[in-house]
C-alpha positions as CSV (number, residue, x, y, z in Angstrom):
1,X,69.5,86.3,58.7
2,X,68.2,86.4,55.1
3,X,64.8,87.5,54.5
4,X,62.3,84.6,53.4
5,X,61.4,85.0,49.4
6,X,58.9,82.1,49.5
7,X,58.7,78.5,48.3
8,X,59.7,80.3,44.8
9,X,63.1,81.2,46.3
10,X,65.6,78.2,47.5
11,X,68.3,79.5,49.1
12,X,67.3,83.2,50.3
13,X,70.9,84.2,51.5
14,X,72.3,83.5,48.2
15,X,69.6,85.0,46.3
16,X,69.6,88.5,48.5
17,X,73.5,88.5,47.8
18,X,73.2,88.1,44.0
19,X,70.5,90.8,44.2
20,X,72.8,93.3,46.3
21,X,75.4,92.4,43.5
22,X,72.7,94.2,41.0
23,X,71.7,91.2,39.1
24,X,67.8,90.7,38.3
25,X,65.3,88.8,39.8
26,X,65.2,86.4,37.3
27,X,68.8,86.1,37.2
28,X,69.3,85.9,41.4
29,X,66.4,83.2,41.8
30,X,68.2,80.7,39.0
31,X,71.2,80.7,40.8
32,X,69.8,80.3,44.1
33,X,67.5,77.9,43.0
34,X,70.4,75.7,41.3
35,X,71.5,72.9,44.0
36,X,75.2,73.1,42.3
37,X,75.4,76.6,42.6
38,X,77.1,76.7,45.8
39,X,79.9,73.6,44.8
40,X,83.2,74.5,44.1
41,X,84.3,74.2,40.1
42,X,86.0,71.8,38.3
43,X,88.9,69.1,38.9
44,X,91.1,70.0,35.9
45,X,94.7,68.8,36.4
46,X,97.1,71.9,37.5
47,X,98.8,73.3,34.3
48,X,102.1,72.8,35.8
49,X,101.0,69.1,36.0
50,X,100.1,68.7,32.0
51,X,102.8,68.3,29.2
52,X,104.1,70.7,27.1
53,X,102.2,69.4,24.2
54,X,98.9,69.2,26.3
55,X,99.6,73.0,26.8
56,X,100.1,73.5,23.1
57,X,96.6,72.3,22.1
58,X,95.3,74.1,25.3
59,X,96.5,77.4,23.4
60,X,95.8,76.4,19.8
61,X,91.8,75.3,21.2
62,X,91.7,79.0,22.3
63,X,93.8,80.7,19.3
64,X,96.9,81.9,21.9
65,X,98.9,83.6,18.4
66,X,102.9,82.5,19.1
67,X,102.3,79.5,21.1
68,X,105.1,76.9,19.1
69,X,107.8,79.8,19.9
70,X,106.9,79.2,23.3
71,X,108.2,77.1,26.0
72,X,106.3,75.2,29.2
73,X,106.2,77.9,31.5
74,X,105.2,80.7,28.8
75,X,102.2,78.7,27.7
76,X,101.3,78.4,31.3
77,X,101.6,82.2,31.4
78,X,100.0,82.3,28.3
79,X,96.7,80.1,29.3
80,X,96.3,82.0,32.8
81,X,96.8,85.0,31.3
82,X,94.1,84.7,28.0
Protein backbone atom coordinates (compact mmCIF):
# COMPACT_ATOMS: atom_id res chain seq x y z
CA UNK A 1 0.00 0.00 0.00
CA UNK A 2 1.20 3.46 -0.99
CA UNK A 3 2.29 5.70 1.65
CA UNK A 4 -0.17 8.77 2.29
CA UNK A 5 1.55 12.28 0.81
CA UNK A 6 -1.35 14.37 2.20
CA UNK A 7 -4.32 16.30 0.84
CA UNK A 8 -1.43 17.89 -1.54
CA UNK A 9 -0.94 14.51 -3.15
CA UNK A 10 -4.03 12.75 -5.15
CA UNK A 11 -3.21 9.56 -6.00
CA UNK A 12 -0.22 8.44 -3.76
CA UNK A 13 0.50 5.06 -5.59
CA UNK A 14 1.02 6.85 -8.75
CA UNK A 15 2.94 9.56 -7.33
CA UNK A 16 5.48 7.05 -5.25
CA UNK A 17 5.86 5.21 -8.80
CA UNK A 18 6.77 8.37 -10.82
CA UNK A 19 9.11 9.18 -7.91
CA UNK A 20 10.90 5.62 -7.92
CA UNK A 21 11.12 6.30 -11.78
CA UNK A 22 13.45 9.46 -10.64
CA UNK A 23 11.24 12.22 -11.69
CA UNK A 24 10.91 15.30 -9.14
CA UNK A 25 8.50 16.20 -6.77
CA UNK A 26 7.03 18.74 -8.67
CA UNK A 27 6.94 16.64 -11.67
CA UNK A 28 5.38 13.21 -9.72
CA UNK A 29 2.58 15.38 -7.88
CA UNK A 30 1.20 16.96 -11.37
CA UNK A 31 0.80 13.75 -12.77
CA UNK A 32 -0.70 12.21 -9.92
CA UNK A 33 -2.70 15.03 -9.27
CA UNK A 34 -4.09 15.10 -13.06
CA UNK A 35 -7.57 13.07 -13.01
CA UNK A 36 -6.67 11.99 -16.86
CA UNK A 37 -3.50 10.79 -16.00
CA UNK A 38 -4.37 7.32 -15.55
CA UNK A 39 -6.84 7.13 -19.05
CA UNK A 40 -5.64 5.44 -21.86
CA UNK A 41 -4.49 7.74 -25.04
CA UNK A 42 -6.12 8.73 -27.98
CA UNK A 43 -8.75 7.07 -30.58
CA UNK A 44 -6.81 7.84 -33.79
CA UNK A 45 -7.90 5.56 -36.62
CA UNK A 46 -5.29 2.52 -37.15
CA UNK A 47 -2.79 3.46 -40.00
CA UNK A 48 -3.67 0.47 -41.86
CA UNK A 49 -7.25 1.92 -41.80
CA UNK A 50 -6.35 5.57 -43.37
CA UNK A 51 -5.63 6.05 -47.23
CA UNK A 52 -2.61 6.31 -48.87
CA UNK A 53 -2.93 9.99 -49.30
CA UNK A 54 -3.97 10.42 -45.60
CA UNK A 55 -0.49 8.75 -44.95
CA UNK A 56 1.16 11.15 -47.32
CA UNK A 57 0.20 14.27 -45.41
CA UNK A 58 0.80 12.30 -42.13
CA UNK A 59 4.63 12.11 -43.33
CA UNK A 60 4.86 15.51 -45.12
CA UNK A 61 3.17 17.15 -41.42
CA UNK A 62 6.26 15.55 -39.84
CA UNK A 63 8.94 16.13 -42.75
CA UNK A 64 9.36 12.01 -43.47
CA UNK A 65 12.20 12.96 -46.58
CA UNK A 66 11.12 10.23 -49.65
CA UNK A 67 7.58 9.87 -48.73
CA UNK A 68 5.99 10.22 -52.70
CA UNK A 69 8.56 7.24 -53.72
CA UNK A 70 6.74 5.40 -51.17
CA UNK A 71 3.94 3.12 -51.26
CA UNK A 72 1.03 2.28 -48.29
CA UNK A 73 2.83 -0.01 -46.37
CA UNK A 74 6.30 1.96 -46.42
CA UNK A 75 4.69 5.12 -45.16
CA UNK A 76 3.12 3.00 -42.48
CA UNK A 77 6.69 1.85 -41.68
CA UNK A 78 7.77 5.13 -42.13
CA UNK A 79 5.21 6.95 -39.50
CA UNK A 80 5.81 4.09 -36.76
CA UNK A 81 9.10 4.17 -37.30
CA UNK A 82 9.84 8.45 -37.14
Amino acid sequence: MAEDHGPQIKNDEQYEELRDQGMSKEKAARIANDPNSGEKGGKAEKYEDRTKEELYEKAKELGIEGRSEMSKDQLIKALRNH
